[in-house]
C-alpha positions in Angstrom: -10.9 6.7 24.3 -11.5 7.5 20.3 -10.1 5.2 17.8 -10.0 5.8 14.2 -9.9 4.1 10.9 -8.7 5.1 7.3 -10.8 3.3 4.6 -8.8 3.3 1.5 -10.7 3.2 -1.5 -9.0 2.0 -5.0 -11.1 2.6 -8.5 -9.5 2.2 -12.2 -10.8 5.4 -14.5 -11.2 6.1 -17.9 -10.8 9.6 -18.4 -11.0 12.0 -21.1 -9.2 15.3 -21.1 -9.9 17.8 -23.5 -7.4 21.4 -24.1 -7.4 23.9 -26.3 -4.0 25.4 -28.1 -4.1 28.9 -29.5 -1.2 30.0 -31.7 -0.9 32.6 -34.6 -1.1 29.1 -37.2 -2.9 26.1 -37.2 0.5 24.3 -37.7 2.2 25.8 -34.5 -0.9 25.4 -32.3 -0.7 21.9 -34.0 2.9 21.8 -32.4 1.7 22.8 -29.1 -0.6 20.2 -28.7 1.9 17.1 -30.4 4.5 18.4 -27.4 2.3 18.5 -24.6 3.1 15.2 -22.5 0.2 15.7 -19.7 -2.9 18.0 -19.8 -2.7 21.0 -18.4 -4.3 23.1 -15.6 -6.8 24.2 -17.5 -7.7 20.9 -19.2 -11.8 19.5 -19.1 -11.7 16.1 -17.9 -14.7 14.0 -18.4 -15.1 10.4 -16.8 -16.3 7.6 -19.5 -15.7 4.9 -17.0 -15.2 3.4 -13.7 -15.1 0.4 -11.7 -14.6 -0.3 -8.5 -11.6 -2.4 -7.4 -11.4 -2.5 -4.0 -11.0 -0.9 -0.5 -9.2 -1.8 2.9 -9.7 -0.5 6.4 -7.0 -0.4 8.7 -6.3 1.3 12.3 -4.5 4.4 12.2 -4.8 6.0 15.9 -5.9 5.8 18.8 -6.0 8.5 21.8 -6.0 7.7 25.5 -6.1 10.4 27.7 -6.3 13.2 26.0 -3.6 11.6 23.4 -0.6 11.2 26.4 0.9 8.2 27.0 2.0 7.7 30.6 5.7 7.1 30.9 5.5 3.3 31.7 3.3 2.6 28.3 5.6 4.4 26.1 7.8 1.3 24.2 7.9 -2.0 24.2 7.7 -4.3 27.1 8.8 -7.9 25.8 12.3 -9.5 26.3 12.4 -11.3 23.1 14.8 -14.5 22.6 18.1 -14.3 21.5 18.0 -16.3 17.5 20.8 -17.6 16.6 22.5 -19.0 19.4 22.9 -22.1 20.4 24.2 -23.6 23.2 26.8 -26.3 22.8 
């Protein structure tokens, strides 16, 4: 029987990206670069800082023979009770 885990880990970054823009003037490579929203592909990106936040583990799988269930441990077994009703 394997079981596995995810660990989730959760960091805030400070990040600097750096891009060049080529055009035939300095004003329209100037333009380029003002109406860029988000780097681009070819964009250097340099960490200045990071700190750790946080991180969680939690069960994701597990196999039993060879990853089958059998047919009577497929689904749930309980009854459960009826909310809502009362009896009068």
């Amino acid at each position: 029987m394997v079981k596995q885990v995810q660990k989730d880990f959760f960091y805030e970054i400070a990040a600097k990206f750096s891009e060049i823009f080529e055009d035939d003037s300095t004003e329209k490579a100037v333009k380029k670069a003002h109406l860029q929203n988000t780097p681009g592909k070819d964009a250097k990106i340099t960490i200045t800082d990071q700190r750790f936040t946080k991180s969680n583990i939690k069960v994701v799988g597990e196999e039993q023979y060879g990853g089958h269930r059998t047919k009577s441990d497929q689904g749930s077994t309980s009854q459960g009770k009826e909310s809502g009703r009362v009896d009068v």
